[in-house]
C-alpha positions in Angstrom: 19.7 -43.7 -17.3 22.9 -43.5 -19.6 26.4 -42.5 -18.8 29.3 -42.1 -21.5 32.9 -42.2 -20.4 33.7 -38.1 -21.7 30.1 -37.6 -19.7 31.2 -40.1 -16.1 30.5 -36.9 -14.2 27.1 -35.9 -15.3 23.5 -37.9 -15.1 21.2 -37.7 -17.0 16.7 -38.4 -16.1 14.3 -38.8 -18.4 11.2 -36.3 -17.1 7.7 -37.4 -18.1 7.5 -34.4 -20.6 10.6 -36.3 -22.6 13.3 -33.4 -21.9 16.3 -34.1 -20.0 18.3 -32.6 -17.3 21.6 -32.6 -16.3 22.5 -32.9 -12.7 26.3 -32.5 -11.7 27.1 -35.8 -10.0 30.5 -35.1 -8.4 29.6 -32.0 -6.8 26.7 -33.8 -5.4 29.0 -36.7 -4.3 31.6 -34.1 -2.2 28.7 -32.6 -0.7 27.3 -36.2 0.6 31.5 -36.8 1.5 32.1 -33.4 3.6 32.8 -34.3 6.7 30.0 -32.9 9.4 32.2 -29.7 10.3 33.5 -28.8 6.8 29.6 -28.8 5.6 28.5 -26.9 8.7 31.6 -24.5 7.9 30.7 -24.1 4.3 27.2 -23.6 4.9 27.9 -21.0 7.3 30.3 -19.2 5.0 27.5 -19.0 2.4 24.9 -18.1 4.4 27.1 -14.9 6.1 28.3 -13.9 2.4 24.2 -13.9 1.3 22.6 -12.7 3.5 21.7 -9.0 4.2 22.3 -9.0 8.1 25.6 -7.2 8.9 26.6 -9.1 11.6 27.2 -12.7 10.4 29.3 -11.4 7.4 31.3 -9.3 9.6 32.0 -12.0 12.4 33.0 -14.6 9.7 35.4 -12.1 8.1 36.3 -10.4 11.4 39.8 -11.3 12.8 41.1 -11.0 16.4 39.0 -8.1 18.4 36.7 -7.0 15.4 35.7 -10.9 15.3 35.0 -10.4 19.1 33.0 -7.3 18.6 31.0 -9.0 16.6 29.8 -12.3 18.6 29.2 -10.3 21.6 26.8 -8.0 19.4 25.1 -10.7 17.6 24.7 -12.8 21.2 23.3 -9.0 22.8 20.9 -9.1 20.0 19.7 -12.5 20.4 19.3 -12.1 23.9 17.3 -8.7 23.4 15.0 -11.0 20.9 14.2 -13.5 23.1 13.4 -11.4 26.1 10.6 -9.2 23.8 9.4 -12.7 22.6 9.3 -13.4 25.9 7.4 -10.2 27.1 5.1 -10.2 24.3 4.3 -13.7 24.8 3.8 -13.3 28.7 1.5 -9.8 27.7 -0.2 -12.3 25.2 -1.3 -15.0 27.7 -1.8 -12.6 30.6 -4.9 -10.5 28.9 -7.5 -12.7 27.4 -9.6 -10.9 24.7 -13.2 -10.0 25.1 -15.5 -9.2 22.3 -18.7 -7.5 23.0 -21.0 -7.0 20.1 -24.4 -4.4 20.7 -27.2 -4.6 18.4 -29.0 -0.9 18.3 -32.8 -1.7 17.4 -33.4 0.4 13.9 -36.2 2.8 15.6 -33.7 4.5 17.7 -31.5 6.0 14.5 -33.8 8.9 13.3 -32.8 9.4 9.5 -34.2 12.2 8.0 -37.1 11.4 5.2 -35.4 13.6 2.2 -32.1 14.7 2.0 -31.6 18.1 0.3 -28.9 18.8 -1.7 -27.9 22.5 -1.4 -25.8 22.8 -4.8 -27.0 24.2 -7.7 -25.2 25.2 -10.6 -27.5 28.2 -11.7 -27.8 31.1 -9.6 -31.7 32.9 -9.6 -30.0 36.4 -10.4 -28.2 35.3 -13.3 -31.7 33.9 -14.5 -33.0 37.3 -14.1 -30.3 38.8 -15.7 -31.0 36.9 -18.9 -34.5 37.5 -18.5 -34.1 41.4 -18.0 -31.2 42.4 -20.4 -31.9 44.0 -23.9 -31.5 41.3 -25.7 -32.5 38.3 -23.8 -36.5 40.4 -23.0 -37.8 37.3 -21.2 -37.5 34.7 -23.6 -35.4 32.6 -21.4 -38.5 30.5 -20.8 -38.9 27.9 -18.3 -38.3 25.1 -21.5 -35.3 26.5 -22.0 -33.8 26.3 -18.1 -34.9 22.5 -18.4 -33.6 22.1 -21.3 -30.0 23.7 -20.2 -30.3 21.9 -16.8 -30.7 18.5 -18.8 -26.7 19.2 -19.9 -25.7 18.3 -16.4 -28.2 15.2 -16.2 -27.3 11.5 -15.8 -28.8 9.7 -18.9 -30.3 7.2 -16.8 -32.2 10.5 -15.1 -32.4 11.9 -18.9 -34.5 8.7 -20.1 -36.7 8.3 -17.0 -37.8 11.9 -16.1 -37.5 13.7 -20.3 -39.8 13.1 -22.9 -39.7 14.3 -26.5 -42.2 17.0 -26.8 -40.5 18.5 -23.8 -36.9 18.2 -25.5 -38.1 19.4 -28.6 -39.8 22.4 -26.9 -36.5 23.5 -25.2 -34.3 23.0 -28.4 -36.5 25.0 -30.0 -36.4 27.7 -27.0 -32.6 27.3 -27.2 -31.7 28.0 -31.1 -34.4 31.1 -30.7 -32.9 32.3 -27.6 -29.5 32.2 -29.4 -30.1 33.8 -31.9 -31.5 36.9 -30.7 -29.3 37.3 -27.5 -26.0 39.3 -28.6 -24.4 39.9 -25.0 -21.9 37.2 -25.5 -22.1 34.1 -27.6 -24.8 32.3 -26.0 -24.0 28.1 -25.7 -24.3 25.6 -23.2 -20.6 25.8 -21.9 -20.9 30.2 -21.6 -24.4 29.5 -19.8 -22.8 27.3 -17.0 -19.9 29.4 -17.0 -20.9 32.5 -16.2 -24.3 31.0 -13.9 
């Protein structure tokens, strides 16, 4: 602890990190000097200027009626707040809470064995359609609806249910099947487009 005589008003502590601060003395000496109702006054005036309720600010600044106005509306509101406390406390303590908990045995829920999925992506006519147009004259072979179908797969489902010979065999079916068809540019993205 070191004071100068330029510095009487400030102190000055030593933290454990080796930085100081600076703490201003005097205020804190007219703060430990106010007299009960001057700290009480100058604590109220800066809690009403900070704080966002309306009616403190307004009763502090408030003069003659307006000031009056005021009180009576901030003592209304406090009354209105301790009656609901009061209620709400008194509903509280008058209904005691109950829990019941029910355990349903798993035999009575009847789950169905498979659940079907009713969306597919490729229509049966517009199989047929590729089958039976000029062009397309039944080479869209079942390889090659696997193989278009496998576009859509998960590559988890792509590893565990494909093999090689039967990806080859529909890339195969596919680059033939393209070639030949001449209806409309035949690719993955036109298939599932127009299926």
């Amino acid at each position: 602890m070191s004071t100068t005589k330029d510095e009487a008003y400030r102190f000055q502590a030593r933290l454990v990190g080796g930085t100081f601060i600076e703490l201003p003395v005097e205020q804190l000496r007219r703060i430990a000097n106010a007299n009960g109702v001057d700290s009480i006054e100058q604590e109220t005036k800066h809690f009403s200027y900070s704080t966002t309720l309306h009616g403190p600010l307004r009763f502090y600044k408030g003069k003659g009626y307006g000031k009056i106005f005021w009180c009576s509306v901030m003592c209304c509101a406090a009354i209105f707040l301790s009656l609901q406390i009061n209620i709400l406390i008194t509903y509280f303590m008058s209904h005691p809470t109950a829990t019941s908990v029910t355990f349903v045995p798993a035999e009575v829920l009847t789950l169905p064995a498979v659940t079907v999925c009713n969306y597919n992506p490729i229509t049966k006519n517009y199989i047929q359609y590729l089958n039976e147009s000029s062009s397309g004259a039944g080479y869209f072979t079942n390889d090659l609806l696997r193989y278009m179908t496998m576009a859509y797969s998960e590559v988890e489902d792509l590893y565990l249910h494909a093999n090689n010979d039967t990806i080859e065999r529909g890339r195969q079916a596919y680059e033939y099947f393209q070639s030949i068809f001449t209806e409309y540019e035949f690719n993955i993205e036109n298939f599932f487009a127009r299926a």
